[in-house]
C-alpha positions as CSV (number, residue, x, y, z in Angstrom):
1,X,-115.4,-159.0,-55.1
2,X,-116.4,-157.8,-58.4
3,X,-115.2,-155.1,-60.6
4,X,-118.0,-153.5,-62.0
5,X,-118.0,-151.9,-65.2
6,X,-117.0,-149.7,-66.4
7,X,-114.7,-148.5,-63.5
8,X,-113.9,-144.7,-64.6
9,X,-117.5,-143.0,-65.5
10,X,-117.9,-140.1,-67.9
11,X,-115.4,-139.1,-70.0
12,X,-112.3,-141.2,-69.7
13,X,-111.1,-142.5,-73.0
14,X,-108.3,-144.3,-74.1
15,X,-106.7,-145.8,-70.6
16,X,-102.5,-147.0,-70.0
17,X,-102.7,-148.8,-67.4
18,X,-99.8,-149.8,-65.8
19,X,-98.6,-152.1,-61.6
20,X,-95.9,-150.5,-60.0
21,X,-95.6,-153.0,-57.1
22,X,-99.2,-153.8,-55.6
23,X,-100.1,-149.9,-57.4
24,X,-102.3,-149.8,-60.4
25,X,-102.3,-146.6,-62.2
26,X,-104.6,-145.3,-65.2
27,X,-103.9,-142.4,-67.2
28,X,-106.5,-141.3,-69.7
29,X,-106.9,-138.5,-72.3
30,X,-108.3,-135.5,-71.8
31,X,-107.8,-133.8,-75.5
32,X,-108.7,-130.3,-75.4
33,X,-109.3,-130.3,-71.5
34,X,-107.2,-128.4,-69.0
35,X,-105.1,-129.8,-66.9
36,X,-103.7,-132.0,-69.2
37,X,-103.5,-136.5,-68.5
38,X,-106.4,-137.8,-65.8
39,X,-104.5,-140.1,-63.7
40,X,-106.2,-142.3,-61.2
41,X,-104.7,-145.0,-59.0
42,X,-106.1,-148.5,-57.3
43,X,-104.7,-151.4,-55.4
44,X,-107.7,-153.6,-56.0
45,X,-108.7,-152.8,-59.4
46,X,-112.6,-152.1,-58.0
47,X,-111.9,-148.6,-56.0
48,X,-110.2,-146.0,-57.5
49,X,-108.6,-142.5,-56.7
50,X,-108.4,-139.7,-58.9
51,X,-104.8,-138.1,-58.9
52,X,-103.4,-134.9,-59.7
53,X,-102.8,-134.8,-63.3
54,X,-99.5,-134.7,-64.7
55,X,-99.8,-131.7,-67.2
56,X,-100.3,-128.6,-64.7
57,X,-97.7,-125.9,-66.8
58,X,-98.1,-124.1,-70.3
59,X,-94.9,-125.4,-70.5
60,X,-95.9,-128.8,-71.1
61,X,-98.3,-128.3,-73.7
62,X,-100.1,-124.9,-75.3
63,X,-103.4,-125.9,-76.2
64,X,-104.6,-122.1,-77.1
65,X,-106.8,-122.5,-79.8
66,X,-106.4,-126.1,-80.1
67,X,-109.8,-127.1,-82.1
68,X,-112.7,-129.4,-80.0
69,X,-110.9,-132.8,-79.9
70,X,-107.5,-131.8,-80.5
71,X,-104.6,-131.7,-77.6
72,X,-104.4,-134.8,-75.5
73,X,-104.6,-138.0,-77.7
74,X,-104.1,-141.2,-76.0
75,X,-101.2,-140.7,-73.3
76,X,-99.0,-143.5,-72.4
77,X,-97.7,-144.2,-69.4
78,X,-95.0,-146.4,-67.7
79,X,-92.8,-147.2,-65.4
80,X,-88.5,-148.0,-65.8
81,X,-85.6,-147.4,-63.9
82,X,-87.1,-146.3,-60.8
83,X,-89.1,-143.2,-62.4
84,X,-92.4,-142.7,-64.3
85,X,-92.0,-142.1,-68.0
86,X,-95.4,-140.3,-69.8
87,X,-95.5,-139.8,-73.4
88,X,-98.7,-137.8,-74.9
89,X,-99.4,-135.6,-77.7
90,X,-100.5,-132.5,-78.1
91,X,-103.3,-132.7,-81.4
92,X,-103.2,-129.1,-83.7
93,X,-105.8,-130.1,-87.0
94,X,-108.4,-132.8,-85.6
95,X,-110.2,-132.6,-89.2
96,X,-108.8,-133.7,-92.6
97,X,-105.3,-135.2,-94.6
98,X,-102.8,-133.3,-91.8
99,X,-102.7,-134.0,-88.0
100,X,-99.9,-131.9,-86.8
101,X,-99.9,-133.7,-83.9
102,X,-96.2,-133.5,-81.5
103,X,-95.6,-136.2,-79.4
104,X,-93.6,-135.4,-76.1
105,X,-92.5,-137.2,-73.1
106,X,-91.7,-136.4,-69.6
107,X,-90.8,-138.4,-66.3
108,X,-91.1,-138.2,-62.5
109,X,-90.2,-139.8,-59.8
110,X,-93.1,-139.7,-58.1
111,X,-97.4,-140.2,-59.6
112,X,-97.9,-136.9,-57.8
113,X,-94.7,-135.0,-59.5
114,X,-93.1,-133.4,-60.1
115,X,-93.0,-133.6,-63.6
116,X,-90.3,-132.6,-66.2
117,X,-90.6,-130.4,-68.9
118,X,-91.2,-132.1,-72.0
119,X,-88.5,-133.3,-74.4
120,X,-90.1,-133.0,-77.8
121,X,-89.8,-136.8,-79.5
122,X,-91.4,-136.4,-82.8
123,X,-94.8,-135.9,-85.4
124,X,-94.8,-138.9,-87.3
125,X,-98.1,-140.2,-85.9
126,X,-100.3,-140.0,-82.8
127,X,-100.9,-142.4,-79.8
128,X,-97.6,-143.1,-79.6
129,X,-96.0,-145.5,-76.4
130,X,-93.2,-146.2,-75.1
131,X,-91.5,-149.5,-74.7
132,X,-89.0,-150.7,-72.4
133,X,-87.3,-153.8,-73.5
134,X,-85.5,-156.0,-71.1
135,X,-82.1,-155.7,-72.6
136,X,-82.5,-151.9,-71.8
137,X,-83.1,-150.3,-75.1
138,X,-86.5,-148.2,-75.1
139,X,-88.4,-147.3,-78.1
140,X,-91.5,-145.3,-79.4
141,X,-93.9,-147.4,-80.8
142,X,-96.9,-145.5,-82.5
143,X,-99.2,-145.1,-85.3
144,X,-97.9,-143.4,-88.4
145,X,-100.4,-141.1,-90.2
146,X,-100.1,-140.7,-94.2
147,X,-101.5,-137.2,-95.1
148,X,-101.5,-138.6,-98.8
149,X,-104.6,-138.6,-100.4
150,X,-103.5,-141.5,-102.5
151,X,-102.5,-143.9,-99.5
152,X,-104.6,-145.0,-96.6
153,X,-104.4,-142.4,-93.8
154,X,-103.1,-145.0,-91.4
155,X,-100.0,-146.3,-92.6
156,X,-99.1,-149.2,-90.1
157,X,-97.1,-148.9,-86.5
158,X,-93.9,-147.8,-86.7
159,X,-90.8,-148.5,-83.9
160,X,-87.9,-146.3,-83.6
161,X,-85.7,-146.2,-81.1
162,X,-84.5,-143.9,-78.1
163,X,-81.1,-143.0,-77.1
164,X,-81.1,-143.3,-73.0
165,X,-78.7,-140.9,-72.5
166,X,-80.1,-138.0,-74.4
167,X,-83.8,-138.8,-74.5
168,X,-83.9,-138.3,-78.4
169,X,-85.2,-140.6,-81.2
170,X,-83.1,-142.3,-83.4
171,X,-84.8,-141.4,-86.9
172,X,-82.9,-143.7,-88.9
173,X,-84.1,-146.5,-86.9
174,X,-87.3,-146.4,-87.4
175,X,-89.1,-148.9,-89.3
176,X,-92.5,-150.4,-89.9
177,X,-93.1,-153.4,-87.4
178,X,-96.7,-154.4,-88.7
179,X,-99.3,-153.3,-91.1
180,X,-102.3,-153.7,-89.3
181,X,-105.4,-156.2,-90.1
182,X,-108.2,-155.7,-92.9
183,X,-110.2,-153.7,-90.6
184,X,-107.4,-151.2,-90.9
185,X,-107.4,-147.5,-89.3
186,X,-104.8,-148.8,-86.8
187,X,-103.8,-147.0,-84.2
188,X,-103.3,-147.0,-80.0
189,X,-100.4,-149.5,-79.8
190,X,-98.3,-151.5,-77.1
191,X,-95.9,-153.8,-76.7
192,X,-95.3,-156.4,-73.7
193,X,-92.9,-159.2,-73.8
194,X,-94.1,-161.9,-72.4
195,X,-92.0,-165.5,-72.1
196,X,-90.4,-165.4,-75.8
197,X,-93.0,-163.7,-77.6
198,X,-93.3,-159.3,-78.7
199,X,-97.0,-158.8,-77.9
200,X,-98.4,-156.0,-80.2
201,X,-102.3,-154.5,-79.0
202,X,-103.6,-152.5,-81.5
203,X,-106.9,-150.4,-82.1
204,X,-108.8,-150.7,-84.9
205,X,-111.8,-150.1,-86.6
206,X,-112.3,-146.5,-86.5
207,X,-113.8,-145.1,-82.9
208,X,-117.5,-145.6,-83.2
209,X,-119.6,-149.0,-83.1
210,X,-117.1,-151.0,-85.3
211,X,-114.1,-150.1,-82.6
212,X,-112.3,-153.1,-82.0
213,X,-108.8,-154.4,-80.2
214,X,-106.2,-156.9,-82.2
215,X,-103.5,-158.4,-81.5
216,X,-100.0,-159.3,-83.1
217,X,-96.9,-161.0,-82.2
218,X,-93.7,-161.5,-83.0
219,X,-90.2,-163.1,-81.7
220,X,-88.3,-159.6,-83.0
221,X,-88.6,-156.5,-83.5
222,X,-87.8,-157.0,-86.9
223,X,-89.6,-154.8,-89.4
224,X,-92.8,-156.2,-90.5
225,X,-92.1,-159.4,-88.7
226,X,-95.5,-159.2,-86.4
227,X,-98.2,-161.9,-87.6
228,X,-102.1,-161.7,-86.4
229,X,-103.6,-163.2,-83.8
230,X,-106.6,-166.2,-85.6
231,X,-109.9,-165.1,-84.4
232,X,-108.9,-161.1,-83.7
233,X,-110.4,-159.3,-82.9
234,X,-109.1,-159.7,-78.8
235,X,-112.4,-157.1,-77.8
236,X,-115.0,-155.7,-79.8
237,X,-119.0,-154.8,-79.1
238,X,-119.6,-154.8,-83.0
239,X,-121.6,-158.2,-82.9
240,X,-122.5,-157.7,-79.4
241,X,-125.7,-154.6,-80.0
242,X,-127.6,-155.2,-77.2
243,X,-124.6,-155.4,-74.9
244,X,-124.4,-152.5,-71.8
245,X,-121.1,-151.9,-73.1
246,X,-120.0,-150.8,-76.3
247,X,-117.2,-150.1,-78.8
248,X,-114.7,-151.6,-76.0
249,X,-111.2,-151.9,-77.7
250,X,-107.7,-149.4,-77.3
251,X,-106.8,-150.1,-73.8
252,X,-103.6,-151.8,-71.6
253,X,-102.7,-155.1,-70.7
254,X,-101.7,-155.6,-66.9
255,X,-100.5,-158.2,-64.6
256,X,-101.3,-158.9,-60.7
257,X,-99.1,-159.6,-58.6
258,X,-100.6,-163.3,-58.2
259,X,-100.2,-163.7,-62.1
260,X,-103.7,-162.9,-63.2
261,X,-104.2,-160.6,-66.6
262,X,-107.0,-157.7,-66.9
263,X,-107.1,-155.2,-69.8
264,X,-107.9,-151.7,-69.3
265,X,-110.3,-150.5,-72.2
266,X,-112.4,-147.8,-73.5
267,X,-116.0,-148.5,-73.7
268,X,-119.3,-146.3,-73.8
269,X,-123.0,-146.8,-72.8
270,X,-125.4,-145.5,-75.2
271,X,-129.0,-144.6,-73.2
272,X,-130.9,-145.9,-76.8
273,X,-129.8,-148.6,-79.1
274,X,-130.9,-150.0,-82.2
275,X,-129.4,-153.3,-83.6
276,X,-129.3,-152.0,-86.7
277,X,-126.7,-148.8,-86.8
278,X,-128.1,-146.0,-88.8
279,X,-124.8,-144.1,-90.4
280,X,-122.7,-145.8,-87.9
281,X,-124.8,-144.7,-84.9
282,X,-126.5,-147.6,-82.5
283,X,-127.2,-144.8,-80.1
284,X,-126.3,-141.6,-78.1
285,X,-123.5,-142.0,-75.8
286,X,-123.7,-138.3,-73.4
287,X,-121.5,-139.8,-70.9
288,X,-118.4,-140.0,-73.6
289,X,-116.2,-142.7,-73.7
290,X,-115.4,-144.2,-70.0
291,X,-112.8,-147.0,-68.8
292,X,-113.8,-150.6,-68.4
293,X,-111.9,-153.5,-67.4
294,X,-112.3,-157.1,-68.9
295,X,-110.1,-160.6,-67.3
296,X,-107.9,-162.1,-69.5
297,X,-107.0,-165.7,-70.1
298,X,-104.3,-167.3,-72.5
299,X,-104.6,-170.0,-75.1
300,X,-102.6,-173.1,-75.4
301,X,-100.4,-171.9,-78.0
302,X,-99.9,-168.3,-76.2
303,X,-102.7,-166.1,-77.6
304,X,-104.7,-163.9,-75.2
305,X,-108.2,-163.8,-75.1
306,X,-111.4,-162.0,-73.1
307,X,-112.9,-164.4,-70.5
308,X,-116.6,-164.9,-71.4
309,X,-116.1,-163.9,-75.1
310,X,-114.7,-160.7,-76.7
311,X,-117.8,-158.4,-76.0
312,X,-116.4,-158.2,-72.1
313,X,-118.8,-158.6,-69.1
314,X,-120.3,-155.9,-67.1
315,X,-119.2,-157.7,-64.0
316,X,-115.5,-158.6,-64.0
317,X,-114.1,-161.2,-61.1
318,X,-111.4,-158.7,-58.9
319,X,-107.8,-159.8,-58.2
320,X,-107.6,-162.7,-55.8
321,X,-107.0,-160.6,-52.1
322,X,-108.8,-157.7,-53.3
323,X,-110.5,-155.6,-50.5
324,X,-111.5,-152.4,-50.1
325,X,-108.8,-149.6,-49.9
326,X,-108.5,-147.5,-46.6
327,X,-108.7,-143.9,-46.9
328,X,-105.4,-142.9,-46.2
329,X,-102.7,-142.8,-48.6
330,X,-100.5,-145.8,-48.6
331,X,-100.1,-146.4,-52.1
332,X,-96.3,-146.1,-53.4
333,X,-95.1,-142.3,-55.1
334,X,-97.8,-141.2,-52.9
335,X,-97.9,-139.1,-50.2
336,X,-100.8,-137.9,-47.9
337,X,-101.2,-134.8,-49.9
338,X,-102.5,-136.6,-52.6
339,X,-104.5,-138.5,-50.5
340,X,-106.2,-135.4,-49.0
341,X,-106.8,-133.6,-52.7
342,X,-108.4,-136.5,-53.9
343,X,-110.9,-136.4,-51.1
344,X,-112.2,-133.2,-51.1
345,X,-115.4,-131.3,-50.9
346,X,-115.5,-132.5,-54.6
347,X,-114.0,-135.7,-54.6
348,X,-115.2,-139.1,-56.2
349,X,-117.9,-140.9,-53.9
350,X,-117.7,-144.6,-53.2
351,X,-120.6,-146.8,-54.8
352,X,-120.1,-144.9,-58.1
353,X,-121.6,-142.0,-57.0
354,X,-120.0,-139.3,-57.4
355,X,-122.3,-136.8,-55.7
356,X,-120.6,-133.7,-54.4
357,X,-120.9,-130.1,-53.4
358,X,-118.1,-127.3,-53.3
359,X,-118.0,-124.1,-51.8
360,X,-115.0,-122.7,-52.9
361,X,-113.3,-122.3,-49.7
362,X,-109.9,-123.5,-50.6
363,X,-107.0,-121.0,-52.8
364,X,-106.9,-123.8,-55.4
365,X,-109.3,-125.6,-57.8
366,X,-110.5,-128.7,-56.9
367,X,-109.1,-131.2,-59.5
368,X,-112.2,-132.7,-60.7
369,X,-112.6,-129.5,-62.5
370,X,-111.8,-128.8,-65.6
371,X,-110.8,-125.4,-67.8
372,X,-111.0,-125.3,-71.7
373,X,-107.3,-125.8,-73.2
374,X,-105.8,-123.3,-70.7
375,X,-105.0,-122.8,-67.0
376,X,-108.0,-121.4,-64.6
377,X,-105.5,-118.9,-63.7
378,X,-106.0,-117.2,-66.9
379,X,-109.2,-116.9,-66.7
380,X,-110.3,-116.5,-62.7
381,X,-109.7,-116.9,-58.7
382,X,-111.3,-119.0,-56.1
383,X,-111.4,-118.6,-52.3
384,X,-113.3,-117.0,-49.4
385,X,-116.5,-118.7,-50.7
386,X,-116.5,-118.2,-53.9
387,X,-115.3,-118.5,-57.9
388,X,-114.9,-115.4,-59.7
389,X,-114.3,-115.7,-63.8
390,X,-113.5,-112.7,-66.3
391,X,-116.1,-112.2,-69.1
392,X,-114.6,-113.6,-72.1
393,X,-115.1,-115.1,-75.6
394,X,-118.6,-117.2,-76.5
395,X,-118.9,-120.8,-75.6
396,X,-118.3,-121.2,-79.1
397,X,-114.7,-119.6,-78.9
398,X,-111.7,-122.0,-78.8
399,X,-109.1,-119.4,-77.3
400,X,-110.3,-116.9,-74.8
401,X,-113.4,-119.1,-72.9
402,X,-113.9,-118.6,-69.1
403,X,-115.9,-122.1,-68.2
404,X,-114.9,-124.0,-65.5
405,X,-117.0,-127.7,-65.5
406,X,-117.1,-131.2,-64.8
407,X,-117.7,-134.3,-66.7
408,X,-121.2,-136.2,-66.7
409,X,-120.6,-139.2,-64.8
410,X,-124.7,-140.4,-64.9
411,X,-127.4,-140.5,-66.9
412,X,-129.4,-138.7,-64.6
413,X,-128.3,-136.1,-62.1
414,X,-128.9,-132.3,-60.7
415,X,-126.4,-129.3,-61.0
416,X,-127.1,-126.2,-59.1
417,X,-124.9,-123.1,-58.5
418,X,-126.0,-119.6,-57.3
419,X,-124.4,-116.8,-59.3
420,X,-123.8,-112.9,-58.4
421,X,-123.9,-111.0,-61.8
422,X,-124.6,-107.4,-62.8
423,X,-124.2,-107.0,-66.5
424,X,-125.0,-103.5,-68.0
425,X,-125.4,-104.9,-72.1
426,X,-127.0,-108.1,-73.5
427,X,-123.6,-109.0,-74.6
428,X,-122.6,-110.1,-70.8
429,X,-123.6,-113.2,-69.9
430,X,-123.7,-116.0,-66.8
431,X,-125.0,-119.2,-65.8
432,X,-125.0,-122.9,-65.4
433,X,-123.7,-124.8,-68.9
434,X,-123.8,-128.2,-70.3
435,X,-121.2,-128.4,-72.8
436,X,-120.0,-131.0,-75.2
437,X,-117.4,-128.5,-77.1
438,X,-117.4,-125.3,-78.7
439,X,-120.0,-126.4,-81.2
440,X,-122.3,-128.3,-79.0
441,X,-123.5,-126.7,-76.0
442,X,-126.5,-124.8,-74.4
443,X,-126.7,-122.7,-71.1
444,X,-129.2,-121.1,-68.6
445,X,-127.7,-117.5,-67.9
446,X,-128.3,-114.2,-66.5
447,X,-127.8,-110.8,-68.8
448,X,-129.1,-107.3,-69.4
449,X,-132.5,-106.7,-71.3
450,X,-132.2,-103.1,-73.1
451,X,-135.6,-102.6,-73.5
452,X,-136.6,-103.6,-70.2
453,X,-133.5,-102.3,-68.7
454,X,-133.2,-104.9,-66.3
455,X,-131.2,-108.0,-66.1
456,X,-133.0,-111.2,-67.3
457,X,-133.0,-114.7,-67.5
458,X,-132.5,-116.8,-70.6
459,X,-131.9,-120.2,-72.1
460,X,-129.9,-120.7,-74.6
461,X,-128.9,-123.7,-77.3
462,X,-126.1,-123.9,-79.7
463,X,-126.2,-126.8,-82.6
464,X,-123.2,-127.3,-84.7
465,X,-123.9,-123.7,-86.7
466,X,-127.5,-123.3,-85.4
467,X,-127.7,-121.0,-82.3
468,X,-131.2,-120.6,-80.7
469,X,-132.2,-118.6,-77.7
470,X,-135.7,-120.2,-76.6
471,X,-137.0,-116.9,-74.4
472,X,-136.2,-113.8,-76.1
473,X,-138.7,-110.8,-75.3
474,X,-140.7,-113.3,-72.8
475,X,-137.0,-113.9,-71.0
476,X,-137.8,-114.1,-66.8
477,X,-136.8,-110.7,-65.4
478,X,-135.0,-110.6,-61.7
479,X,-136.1,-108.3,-59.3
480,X,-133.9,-105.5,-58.3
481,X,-133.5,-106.6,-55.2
482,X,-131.9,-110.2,-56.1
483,X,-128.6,-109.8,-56.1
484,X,-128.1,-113.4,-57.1
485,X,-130.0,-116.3,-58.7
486,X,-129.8,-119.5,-58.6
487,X,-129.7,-121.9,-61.7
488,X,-130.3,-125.5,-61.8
489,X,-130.0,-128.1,-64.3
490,X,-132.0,-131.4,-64.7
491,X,-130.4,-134.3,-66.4
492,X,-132.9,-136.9,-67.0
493,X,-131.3,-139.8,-69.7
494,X,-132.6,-138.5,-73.2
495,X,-133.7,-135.0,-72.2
496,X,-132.9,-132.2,-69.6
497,X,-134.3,-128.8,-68.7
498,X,-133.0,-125.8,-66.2
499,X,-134.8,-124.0,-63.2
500,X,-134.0,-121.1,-61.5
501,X,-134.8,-119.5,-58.2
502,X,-134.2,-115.4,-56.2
503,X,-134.1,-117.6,-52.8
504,X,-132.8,-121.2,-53.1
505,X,-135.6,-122.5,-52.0
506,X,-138.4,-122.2,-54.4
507,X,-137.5,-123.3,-57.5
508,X,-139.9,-122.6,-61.4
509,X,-138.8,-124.6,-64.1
510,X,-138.0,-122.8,-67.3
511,X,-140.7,-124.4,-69.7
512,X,-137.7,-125.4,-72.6
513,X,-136.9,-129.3,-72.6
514,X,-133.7,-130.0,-74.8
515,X,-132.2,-132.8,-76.5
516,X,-129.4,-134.4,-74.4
517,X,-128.4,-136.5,-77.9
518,X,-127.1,-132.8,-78.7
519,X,-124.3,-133.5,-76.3
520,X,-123.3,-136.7,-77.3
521,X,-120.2,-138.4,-79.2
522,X,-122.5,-140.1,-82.0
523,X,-124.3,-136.6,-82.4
524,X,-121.3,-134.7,-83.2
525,X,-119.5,-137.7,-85.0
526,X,-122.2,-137.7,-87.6
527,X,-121.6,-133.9,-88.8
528,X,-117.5,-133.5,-87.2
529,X,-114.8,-135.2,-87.3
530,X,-113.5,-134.7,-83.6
531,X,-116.1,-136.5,-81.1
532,X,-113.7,-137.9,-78.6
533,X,-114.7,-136.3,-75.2
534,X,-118.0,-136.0,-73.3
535,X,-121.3,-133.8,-71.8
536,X,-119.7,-131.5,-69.3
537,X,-121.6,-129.9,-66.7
538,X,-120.7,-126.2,-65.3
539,X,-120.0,-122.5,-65.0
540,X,-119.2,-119.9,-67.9
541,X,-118.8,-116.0,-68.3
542,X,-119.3,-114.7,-71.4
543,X,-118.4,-110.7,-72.2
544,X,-118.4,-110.3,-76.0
545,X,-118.2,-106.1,-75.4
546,X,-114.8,-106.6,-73.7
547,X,-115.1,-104.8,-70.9
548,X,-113.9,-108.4,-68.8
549,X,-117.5,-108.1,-66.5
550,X,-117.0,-110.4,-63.9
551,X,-119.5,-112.9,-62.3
552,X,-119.1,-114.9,-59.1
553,X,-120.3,-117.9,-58.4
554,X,-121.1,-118.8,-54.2
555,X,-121.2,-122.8,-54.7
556,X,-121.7,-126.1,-57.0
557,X,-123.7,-128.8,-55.8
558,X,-123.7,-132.1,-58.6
559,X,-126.2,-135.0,-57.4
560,X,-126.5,-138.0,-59.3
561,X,-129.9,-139.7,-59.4
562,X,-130.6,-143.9,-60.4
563,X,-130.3,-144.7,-63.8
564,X,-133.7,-145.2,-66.0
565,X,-131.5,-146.2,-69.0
């Protein structure tokens, strides 16, 4: 059996991955998304289940107003002492010399929960992890940021330690453990020990092309006692240009049960290269950063390395006894209920596709959707058939947004939903989105023409600060009788355009052909700072005159299509 990567498609970033037992669990960021940690589980290392996620309470993090790329940075999870321990932060300033990032950690029991409230740990840098030594003592090992303008923003990884009993940091215990390489802007660190050695894997390189994976060691925890791995980086695609994969590195090293070694990474697929990066771009990732996996072998003298070369493989030899997982729940921490969330009318397919339809007949949101940095209880209901949101803010706004969407998870796909909306102003609005963030993002939706004084349909684009609406006075007008329309989107690699149709059946394309780039983490990277998620794919309300018009919305069908990357 082969893993084939990368495992976790679309917008995963950043993976811990951690055994408990014959379990292997994944949590990845999710930054400005709501809920907060994506957590997915596997026995095999081939199939995995998506889980619940972990931050379901504004009590465990406020991300109202967060900016695009801010919130979740690089959780960390583990397992000590019979419970599961997650650290995370929560990002406030994504952009220039301050972070005012707060890491906090909480524990359960159980994957599923329930999960504590947070104990608030410290700011001194982001990705923070935390390590459990084998004499008992626990520390928080992360990156410390120097807002200086004089010093180098990333100031090497620190180590302080955390009283047991309390759950607080010891502040006077912290010290610097290792400066990082050359390549600098270190960050995304762990510790295993392993025989006699402290193994340190760092991130470096930045979080475009040149991203790259080192390694240090060390016999203590001694300040500055960690030396270099010869021949670092352990994984990078920097020399590799015309690999599948790209700028692999900041991941987790695991263990089988049968003593094999895999490391969990972040990689990303770009649908164009060039060889030759033009200002750091080599080509347009839409699909985000996803998860791969890469097997592991050790030197002579104790050094890991990537089997086949540090550019990874797209196919990956599974665990000895790997086979494919049964349906029902018999994984450790979880129960059936789990088990019968996961597969829902929305749930992850086998055979990486993830095709899917839902109806909206359950009380609760499925959890492969996702709300903009609060709860979709603040900003609608489902039930009975159907998804209601509450007219708010643009697509632009980052703290009153109703949009409820998915990740991307292929290159080519259809979305379709059918939507019941009677706006009396041009300033409501509803329809069918995809959505990098707040400054990338364009939408097919319904509103009211004034002069016409009927409701209309329109496309829309927004581009960093350039906002174009494509049909104006030409935009289709819906006959009075239609109380609802339906609205599709077609994803097609590079490009993608929208229909729409007054019976579900006959469907007229809308002749405007966008540039999927738009939506992509090398598009926004080049003119913002914060490019760390994905192309999203969903449903928004917007009601700029405040009068909270509703829209409802009868279904969502996503259905991927082969790649023609």
């Amino acid at each position: 059996m082969k893993i084939s990567n990368p495992i976790l498609t679309g917008f995963n970033a950043d993976p811990s991955m951690i055994r408990v037992g014959d379990t292997y669990y994944i949590a990845n960021s999710t930054f400005e998304w709501w809920p907060g940690v994506r957590l997915h589980s596997s026995r095999d290392l081939v199939h995995w289940r998506l889980l619940p996620s972990p931050l379901t309470k504004a009590s465990q993090i406020n991300m109202r107003g967060n900016p695009s790329s801010g919130g979740v940075w690089a959780p960390d999870l583990s397992y000590a002492d019979g419970k599961f321990y997650l650290v995370y932060a929560d990002v406030k300033v994504v952009n220039g010399a301050f972070k005012d990032g707060t890491n906090y950690l909480v524990t359960a029991k159980h994957i599923e929960g329930p999960w504590s409230e947070p104990v608030r740990l410290n700011g001194v840098g982001f990705d923070a992890s935390l390590f459990h030594d084998t004499d008992g003592r626990k520390y928080l090992v992360q990156q410390t940021w120097d807002f200086r303008e004089w010093r180098h923003a990333f100031n090497g990884i620190t180590l302080t330690e955390l009283d047991t009993k309390t759950m607080k940091l010891k502040p006077r215990t912290a010290r610097r453990i290792w400066k990082g390489s050359d390549v600098k802007v270190t960050e995304g660190p762990r510790i295993y020990k392993i025989n006699d050695y402290y193994y340190l894997f760092t991130a470096e390189g930045g979080t475009q092309y040149e991203h790259q994976e080192s390694v240090a060691r060390s016999r203590t925890l001694d300040a500055d006692s960690f030396e270099s791995m010869p021949g670092n980086p352990f994984i990078s695609n920097f020399d590799t240009p015309d690999f599948y994969l790209q700028k692999q590195g900041h991941g987790a090293l695991v263990d089988t049960p049968t003593g094999e070694w895999y490391y969990a990474s972040l990689c990303a697929r770009p649908w164009w290269h060039d060889p030759e990066p033009r200002h750091g771009v080599r080509g347009w990732c839409t699909l985000g950063r996803e998860t791969s996996i890469q097997k592991v072998g050790w030197t002579d003298d104790g050094w890991p390395y990537i089997e086949g070369g540090h550019g990874g493989q797209r196919y990956v030899d599974a665990p000895a006894g790997a086979s494919v997982v049964s349906g029902e729940s018999d994984l450790p921490g979880e129960s059936d209920s789990v088990s019968a969330s996961a597969s829902s009318s929305l749930g992850e397919g086998a055979d990486d596709d993830h095709s899917c339809r839902d109806d909206f007949t359950g009380d609760q949101l499925d959890i492969n959707w996702n709300t903009p940095r609060v709860p979709f209880s603040q900003m609608g209901t489902v039930g009975a058939g159907k998804l209601t949101l509450i007219g708010k803010g643009s697509l632009s706004n980052e703290f009153d947004l109703s949009l409820v969407a998915r990740r991307w998870q292929a290159f080519n796909f259809d979305a379709e939903t059918k939507v019941t909306f009677n706006p009396c102003s041009y300033m409501q609005m509803a329809g069918l989105t995809n959505y990098y963030n707040t400054k990338c993002w364009s939408w097919v939706f319904v509103t009211w023409d004034e002069k016409r004084g009927k409701r209309v349909i329109d496309v829309a684009q927004n581009d960093f600060y350039t906002y174009t609406t494509y049909l104006r006075d030409k935009a289709i007008e819906i006959p009075d009788d239609c109380a609802s329309v339906c609205l599709r989107s077609r994803i097609r690699t590079s490009s993608y355009s929208y229909e729409y149709s007054f019976n579900g059946a006959n469907w007229l394309p809308i002749p405007v052909t966008l540039d999927a780039a738009i939506l992509s983490d090398d598009h926004v990277a080049q003119q913002y700072g914060g490019f760390f998620t994905g192309a999203f794919t969903g449903m928004a309300v917007v009601d700029l005159s405040g009068y909270d018009c509703p829209a409802d919305f009868s279904y969502f069908d996503y259905r991927e299509l082969p790649d023609r990357a």
